[in-house]
N, C-alpha and C positions, 0 to 999 in steps of 0.2 A: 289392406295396407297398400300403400299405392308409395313408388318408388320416384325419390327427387330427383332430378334432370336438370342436371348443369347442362348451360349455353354457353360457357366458357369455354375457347379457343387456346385461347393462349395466356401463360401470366408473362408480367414484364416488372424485371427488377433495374431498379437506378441503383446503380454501385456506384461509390465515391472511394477514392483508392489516392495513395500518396507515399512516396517513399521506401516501397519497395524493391527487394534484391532480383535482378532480374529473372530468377526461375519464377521466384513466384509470381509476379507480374505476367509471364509468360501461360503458366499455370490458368492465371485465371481469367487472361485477357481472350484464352482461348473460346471462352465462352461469351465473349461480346458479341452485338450484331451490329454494335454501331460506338463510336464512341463521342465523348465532348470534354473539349482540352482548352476550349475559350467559349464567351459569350455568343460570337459570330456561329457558333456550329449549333445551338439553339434558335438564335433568331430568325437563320437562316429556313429553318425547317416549319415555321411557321403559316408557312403561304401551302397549305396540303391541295395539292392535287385530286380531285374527283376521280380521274380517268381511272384507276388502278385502285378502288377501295379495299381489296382485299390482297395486294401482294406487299410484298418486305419491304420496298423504301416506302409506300404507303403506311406498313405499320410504325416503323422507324419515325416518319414524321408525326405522327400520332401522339408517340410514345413521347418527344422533345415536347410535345405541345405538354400531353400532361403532365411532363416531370417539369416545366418550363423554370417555376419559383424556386423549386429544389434546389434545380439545377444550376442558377445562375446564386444561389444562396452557399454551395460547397463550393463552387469557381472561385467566390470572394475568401474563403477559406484555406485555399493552397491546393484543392484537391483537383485532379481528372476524374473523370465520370465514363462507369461505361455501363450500356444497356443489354440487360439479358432477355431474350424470349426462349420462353418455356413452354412449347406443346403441351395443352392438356392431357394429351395419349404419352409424356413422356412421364410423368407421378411425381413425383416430389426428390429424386434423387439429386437433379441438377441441382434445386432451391436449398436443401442440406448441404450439399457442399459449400456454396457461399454461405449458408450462414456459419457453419464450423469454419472458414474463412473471417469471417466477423466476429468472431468469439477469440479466437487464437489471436489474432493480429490487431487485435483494439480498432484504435484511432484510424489505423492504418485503411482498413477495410472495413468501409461501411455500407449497409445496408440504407440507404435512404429512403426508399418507396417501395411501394409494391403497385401494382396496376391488374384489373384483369379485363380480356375484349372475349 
């Protein structure tokens, strides 16, 4: 029996959030790495840099690329966007949290993507 092997680094979740009491905002903003509050903080992330393929604003821009439709699809909606990365070696705790987040809070808190590098 020969054992599967994830190359997966890290996952990345696009949350779209609106109207929140400020704890909980605080709660869960804590877990951004980056956030987008207009069109301009998408587009802008577009042009990725080579030099740094493997560190955190390298992932960040990455990450604006592949949410890019999402993203400017929930902007027209009302909402802020903010990006989570998830270590592989961290399991699934962070990703439970937001989604009991997304279940509790409706509308408010949403899940839009999931990504993995």
């Amino acid at each position: 029996m020969t054992k599967k092997v994830s190359h997966t680094k890290f996952k990345a979740l696009l949350v779209a959030y609106k109207e929140l009491d400020p704890e909980i905002y605080t709660e869960l903003s804590n877990h951004f790495i980056s956030t987008i509050k207009s069109p301009s903080d998408v587009i802008s992330s577009l042009g990725i840099s080579e030099r740094s393929a493997i560190g955190l604003s390298y992932r960040i821009a990455l990450y604006k690329r592949w949410f890019k439709d999402a993203s400017l699809e929930k902007l027209n909606q009302g909402y802020h966007l903010g990006i989570i990365e998830i270590p592989a070696s961290y399991g699934d705790e962070t990703e439970s949290f937001v989604k009991d987040f997304d279940k509790i809070f409706g509308d408010h808190v949403i899940i839009v993507s999931t990504e993995e590098f």
